[in-house]
C-alpha positions as CSV (number, residue, x, y, z in Angstrom):
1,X,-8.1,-1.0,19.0
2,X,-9.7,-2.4,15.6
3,X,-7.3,-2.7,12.1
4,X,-8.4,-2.3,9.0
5,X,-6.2,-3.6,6.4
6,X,-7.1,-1.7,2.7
7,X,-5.9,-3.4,-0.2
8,X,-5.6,-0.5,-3.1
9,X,-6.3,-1.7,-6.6
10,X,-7.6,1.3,-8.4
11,X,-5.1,1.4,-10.7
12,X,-4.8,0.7,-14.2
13,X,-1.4,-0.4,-14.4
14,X,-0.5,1.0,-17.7
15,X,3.0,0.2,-17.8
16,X,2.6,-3.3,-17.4
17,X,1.8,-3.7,-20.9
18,X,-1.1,-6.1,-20.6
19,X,-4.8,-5.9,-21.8
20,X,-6.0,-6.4,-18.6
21,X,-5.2,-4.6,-15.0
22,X,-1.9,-6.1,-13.7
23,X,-4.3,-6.1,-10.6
24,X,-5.6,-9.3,-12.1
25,X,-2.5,-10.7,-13.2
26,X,-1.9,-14.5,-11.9
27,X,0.9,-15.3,-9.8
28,X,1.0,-19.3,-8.4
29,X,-2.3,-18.8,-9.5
30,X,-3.6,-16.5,-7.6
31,X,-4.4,-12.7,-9.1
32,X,-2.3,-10.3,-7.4
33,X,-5.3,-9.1,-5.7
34,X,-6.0,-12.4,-4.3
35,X,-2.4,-12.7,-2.9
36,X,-2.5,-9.6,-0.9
37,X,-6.4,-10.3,0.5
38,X,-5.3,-13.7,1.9
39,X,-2.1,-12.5,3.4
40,X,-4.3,-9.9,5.4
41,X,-7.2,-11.9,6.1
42,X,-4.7,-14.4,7.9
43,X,-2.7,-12.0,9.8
44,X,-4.3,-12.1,13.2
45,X,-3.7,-8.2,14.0
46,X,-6.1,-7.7,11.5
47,X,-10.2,-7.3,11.9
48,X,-11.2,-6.4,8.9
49,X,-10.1,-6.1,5.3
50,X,-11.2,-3.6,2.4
51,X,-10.6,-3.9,-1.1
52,X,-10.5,-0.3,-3.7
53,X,-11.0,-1.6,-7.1
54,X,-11.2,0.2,-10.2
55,X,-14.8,0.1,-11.8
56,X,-13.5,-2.1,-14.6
57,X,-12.6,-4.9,-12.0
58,X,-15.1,-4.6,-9.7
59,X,-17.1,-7.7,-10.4
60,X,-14.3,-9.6,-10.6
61,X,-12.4,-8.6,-7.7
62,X,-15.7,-9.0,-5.4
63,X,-15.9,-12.8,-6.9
64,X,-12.5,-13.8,-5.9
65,X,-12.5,-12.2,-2.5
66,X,-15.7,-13.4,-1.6
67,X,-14.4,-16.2,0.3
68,X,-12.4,-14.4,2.9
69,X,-14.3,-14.2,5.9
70,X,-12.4,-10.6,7.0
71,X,-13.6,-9.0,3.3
72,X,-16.3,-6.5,4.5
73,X,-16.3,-4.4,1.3
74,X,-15.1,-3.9,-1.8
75,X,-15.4,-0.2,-2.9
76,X,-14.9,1.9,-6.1
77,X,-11.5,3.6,-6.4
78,X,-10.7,7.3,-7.7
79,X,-8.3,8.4,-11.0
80,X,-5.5,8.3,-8.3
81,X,-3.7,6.6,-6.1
82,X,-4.6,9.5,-3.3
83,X,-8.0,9.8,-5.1
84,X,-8.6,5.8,-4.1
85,X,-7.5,6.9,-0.4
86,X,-9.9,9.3,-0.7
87,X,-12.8,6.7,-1.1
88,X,-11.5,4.1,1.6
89,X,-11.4,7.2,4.1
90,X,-15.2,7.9,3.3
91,X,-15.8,4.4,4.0
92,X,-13.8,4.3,7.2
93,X,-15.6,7.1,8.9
94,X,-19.0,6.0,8.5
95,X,-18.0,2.9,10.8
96,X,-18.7,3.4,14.4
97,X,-15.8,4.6,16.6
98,X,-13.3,5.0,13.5
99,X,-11.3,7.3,14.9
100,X,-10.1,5.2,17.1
101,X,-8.8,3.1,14.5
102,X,-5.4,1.3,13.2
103,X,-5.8,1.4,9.4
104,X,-3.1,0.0,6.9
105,X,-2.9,1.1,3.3
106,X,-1.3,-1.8,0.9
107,X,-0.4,-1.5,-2.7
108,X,-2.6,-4.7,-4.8
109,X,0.5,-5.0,-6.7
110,X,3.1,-6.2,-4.0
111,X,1.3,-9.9,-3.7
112,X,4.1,-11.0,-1.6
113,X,3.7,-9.6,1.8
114,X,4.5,-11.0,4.8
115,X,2.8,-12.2,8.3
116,X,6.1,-10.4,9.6
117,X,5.9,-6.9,8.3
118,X,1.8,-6.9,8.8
119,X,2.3,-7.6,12.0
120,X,5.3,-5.4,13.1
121,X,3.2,-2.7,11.2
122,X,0.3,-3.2,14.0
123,X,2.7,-3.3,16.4
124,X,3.9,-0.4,15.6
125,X,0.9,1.8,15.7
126,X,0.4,2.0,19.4
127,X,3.9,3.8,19.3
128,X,3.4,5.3,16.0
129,X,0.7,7.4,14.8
130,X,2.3,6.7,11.3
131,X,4.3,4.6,10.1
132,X,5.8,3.2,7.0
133,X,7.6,-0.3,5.5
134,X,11.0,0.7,4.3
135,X,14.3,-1.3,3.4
136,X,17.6,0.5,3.0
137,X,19.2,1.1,-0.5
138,X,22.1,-1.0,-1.3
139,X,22.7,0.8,-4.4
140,X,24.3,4.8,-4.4
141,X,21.7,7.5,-4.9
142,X,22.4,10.5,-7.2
143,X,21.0,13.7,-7.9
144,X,20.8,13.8,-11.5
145,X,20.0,16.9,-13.6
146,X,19.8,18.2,-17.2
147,X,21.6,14.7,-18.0
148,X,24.5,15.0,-15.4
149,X,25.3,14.0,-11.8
150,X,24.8,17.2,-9.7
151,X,24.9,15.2,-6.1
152,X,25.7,11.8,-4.8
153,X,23.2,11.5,-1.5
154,X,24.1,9.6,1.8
155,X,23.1,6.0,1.4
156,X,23.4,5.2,4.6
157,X,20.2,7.7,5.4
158,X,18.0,6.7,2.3
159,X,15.7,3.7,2.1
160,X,12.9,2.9,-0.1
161,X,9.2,2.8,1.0
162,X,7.4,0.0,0.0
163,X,3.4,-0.5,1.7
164,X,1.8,-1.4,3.9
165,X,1.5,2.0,5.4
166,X,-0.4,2.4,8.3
167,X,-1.8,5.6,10.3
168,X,-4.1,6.5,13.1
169,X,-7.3,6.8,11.8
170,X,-7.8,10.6,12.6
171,X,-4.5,11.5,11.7
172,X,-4.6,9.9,8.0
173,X,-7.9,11.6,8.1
174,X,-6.4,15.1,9.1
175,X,-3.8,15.2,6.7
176,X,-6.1,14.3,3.5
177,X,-8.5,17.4,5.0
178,X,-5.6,19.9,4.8
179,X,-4.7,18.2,1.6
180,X,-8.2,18.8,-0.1
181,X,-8.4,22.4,1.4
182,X,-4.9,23.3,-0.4
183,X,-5.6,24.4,-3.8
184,X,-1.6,23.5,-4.8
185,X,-2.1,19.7,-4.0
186,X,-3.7,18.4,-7.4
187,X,-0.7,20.3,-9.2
188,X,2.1,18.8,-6.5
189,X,0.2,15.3,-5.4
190,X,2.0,13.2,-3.2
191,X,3.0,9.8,-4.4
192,X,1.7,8.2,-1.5
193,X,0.3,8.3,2.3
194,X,3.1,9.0,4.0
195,X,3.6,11.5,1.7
196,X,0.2,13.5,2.6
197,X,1.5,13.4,6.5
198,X,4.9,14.3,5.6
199,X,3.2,17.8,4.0
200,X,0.6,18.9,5.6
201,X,1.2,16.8,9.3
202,X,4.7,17.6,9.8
203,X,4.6,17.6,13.5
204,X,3.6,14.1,13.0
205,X,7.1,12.0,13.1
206,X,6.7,9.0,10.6
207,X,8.1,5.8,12.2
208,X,10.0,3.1,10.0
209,X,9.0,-0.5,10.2
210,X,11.9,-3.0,8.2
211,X,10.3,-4.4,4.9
212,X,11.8,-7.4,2.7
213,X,13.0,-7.2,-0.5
214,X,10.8,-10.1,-1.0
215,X,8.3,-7.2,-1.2
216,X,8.8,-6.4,-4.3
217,X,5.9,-4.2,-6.6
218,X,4.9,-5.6,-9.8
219,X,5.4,-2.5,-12.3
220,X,6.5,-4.3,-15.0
221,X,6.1,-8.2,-16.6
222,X,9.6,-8.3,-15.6
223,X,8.5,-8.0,-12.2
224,X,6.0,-11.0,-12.2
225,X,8.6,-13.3,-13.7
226,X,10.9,-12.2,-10.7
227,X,8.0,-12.7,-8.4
228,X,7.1,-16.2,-10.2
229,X,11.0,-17.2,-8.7
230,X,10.1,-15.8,-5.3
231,X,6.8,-17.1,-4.8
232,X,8.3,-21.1,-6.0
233,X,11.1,-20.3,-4.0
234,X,9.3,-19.9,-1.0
235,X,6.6,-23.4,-1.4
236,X,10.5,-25.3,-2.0
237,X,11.3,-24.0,1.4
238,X,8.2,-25.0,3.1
C-alpha cells in the first residue's frame, strides 16, 4: 500500500512575529519546511511527499524542495488549516488507486521529526485506519472558567497531539465530505484531522502512536531558540 507524506505549510504564522512565514524560518540552516521535507523523503515507509504552501511562499518553497527525489508536488493551500487539507485531498484522489492509500498529514512547523515516529505512524495504519502522534502531559490539566478553576481533569488520560497524523485514504476522505455537507462546521472547525474523524467518523476508533517531546511546534521565536538547542544537541550526539 502506497504513503503519502503531506507537509502543511499554508499558514501564515501570525504569532510568530516575523515579516516573513515562520514556514521559512531557518533552523541549522535549513527553513522549517526544508526540515520536515527531508525527514519524509528519507523515511523509507514513505513513496511520495507533498508540500501545501501558501501562495506567498510558493516559489520559494518549490525552489528548496526541488532536490528531493520523493517531492511530487507542491500545491496551493486554503485560509485554513482544514481548508489546506481540503486541497491535498483534491490532489490525492486524482492519483490512481488512492483509496487505497496510507496518507500522513504533518505540520511545516514541527522541523524536528523523527525516522521513529514516521515510521511507527506507517506501521500503524495497517491496524489503524487513523491514527494520531501523542505524548502524555506531565503537567495537571484544569478546567478553567470565567477566571477560576472549575475542574482539575485526569492526567493520567490526557496527552497532547502533535502531527504527523495519518488516515486511510477513504476514511480521511469520508469524514471531510460529512464535514463540507454540515452547514455548522465553518462556525465549530476542528483544529485538526483527527478532529474531523473524531466528529463526523465516530465509529472510527483513532489509534495513538507515542511522539517525542523533541517534536516540539514552532508557534513562537521562543520556540526556534528552543529548537536551535535541540537540533545542536542532537549533531553533538552524532
Amino acid at each position: 500500500m502506497q504513503t503519502v507524506a503531506v507537509v502543511l505549510a499554508g499558514g501564515s504564522g501570525r504569532r510568530f512575529g516575523s515579516a516573513k512565514p515562520k514556514q521559512l524560518g531557518l533552523l541549522a540552516g535549513r527553513t522549517l519546511i526544508e526540515h520536515c521535507v527531508r525527514a519524509f523523503d528519507a523515511a523509507p515507509a514513505v513513496d511520495e511527499v507533498v508540500v501545501v504552501a501558501a501562495p506567498e511562499i510558493e516559489d520559494e518553497v518549490r525552489s528548496g524542495a526541488a532536490g528531493y527525489r520523493k517531492v511530487t508536488d507542491v500545491i496551493l493551500g486554503g485560509a485554513s488549516r482544514t481548508d489546506s487539507t481540503r486541497q491535498a485531498l483534491s490532489w490525492l484522489r486524482g492519483k490512481a488507486a488512492a483509496a487505497d492509500s496510507k496518507v500522513l498529514f504533518h505540520d511545516a512547523a514541527r522541523p524536528l521529526i523523527d525516522q521513529r515516529t514516521i515510521a511507527d505512524c506507517v506501521a500503524a495504519l495497517d491496524d489503524w485506519q487513523a491514527v494520531s502522534v501523542v505524548v502524555p502531559s506531565s503537567d495537571t490539566i484544569v478546567e478553567v472558567a470565567a477566571g477560576a478553576i472549575r475542574r482539575v481533569l485526569p492526567r493520567d488520560a490526557l496527552a497532547r497531539c502533535q502531527t504527523p497524523q495519518g488516515f486511510r485514504l477513504s476514511v480521511i476522505c469520508r469524514a471531510y465530505e460529512l464535514a463540507d455537507a454540515d452547514p455548522g462546521f465553518a462556525a465549530v472547525p476542528a483544529t485538526d484531522d483527527c478532529g474531523v474523524v473524531l466528529r463526523y467518523l465516530p465509529e472510527i476508533p483513532i489509534g495513538v502512536v507515542e511522539g517525542s517531546e523533541r517534536n516540539l511546534k514552532i508557534t513562537y521565536a521562543a520556540d526556534l531558540t528552543v529548537a536551535h538547542a535541540l537540533a545542536e544537541k542532537s549533531e553533538t550526539a552524532g
